[in-house]
C-alpha positions as CSV (number, residue, x, y, z in Angstrom):
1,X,29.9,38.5,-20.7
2,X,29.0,36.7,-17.5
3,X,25.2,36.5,-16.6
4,X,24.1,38.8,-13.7
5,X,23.1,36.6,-10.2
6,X,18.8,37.8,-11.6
7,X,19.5,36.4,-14.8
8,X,21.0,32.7,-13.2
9,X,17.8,32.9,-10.8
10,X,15.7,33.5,-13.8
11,X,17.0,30.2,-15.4
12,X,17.0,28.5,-12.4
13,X,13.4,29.3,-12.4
14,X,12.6,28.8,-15.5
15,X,13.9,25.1,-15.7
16,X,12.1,24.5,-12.4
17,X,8.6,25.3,-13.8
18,X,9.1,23.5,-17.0
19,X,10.3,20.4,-14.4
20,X,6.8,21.0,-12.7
21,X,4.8,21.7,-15.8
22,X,6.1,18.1,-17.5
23,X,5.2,16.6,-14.3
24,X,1.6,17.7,-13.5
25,X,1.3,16.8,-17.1
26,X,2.7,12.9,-16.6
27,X,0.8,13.1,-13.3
28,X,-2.5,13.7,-15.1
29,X,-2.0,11.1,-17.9
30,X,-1.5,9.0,-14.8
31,X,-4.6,9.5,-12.6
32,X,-6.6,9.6,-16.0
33,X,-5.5,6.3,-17.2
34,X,-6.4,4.9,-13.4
35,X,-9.8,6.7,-13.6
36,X,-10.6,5.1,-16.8
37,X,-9.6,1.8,-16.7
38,X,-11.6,2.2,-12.9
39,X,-14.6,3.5,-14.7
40,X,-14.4,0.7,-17.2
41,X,-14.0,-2.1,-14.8
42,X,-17.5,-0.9,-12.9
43,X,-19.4,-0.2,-16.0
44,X,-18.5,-3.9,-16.7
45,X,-19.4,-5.3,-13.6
46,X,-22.8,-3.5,-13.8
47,X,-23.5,-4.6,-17.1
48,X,-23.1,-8.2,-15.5
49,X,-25.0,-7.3,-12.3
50,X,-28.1,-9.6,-12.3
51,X,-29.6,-6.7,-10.2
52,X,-28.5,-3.8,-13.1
53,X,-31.9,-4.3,-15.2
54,X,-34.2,-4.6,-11.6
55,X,-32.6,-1.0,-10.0
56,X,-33.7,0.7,-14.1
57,X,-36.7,-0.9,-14.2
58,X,-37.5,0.6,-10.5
59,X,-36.1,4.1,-11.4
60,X,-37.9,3.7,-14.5
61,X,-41.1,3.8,-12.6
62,X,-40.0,6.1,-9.5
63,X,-39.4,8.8,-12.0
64,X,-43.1,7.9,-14.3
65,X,-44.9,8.2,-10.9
66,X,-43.2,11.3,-9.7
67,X,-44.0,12.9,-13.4
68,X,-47.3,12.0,-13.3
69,X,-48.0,13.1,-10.0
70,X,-47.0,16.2,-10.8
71,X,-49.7,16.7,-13.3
């Protein structure tokens, strides 16, 4: 028995969501595989900042003088 026009649009529909459901999925393994080899390559170039250990230090202290002004 031939399907009715609803039941073609309901398979048409079907395979158009599963088509945008694999590719928000292949999109996000994208942008997170950017994101963390991004991430990575900062954290690297921080941890071979000469200035990396001087801006911690300085926080380091902001944050002791703030708390101990405080009581």
């Amino acid at each position: 028995m031939p399907k009715s026009v609803w039941e073609k649009a309901g398979d048409e529909a079907r395979a158009k969501i599963g088509q945008a459901a694999d590719y928000v999925v292949d999109t996000s393994k994208n942008v997170d595989a950017r994101m963390e080899g991004g991430a990575d390559s900062l954290l690297d170039k921080l941890k071979s900042s000469r200035w990396t250990s001087a801006i911690l230090i300085a926080a380091a202290v902001i944050v002791i003088v703030v708390l101990a002004s405080l009581f």
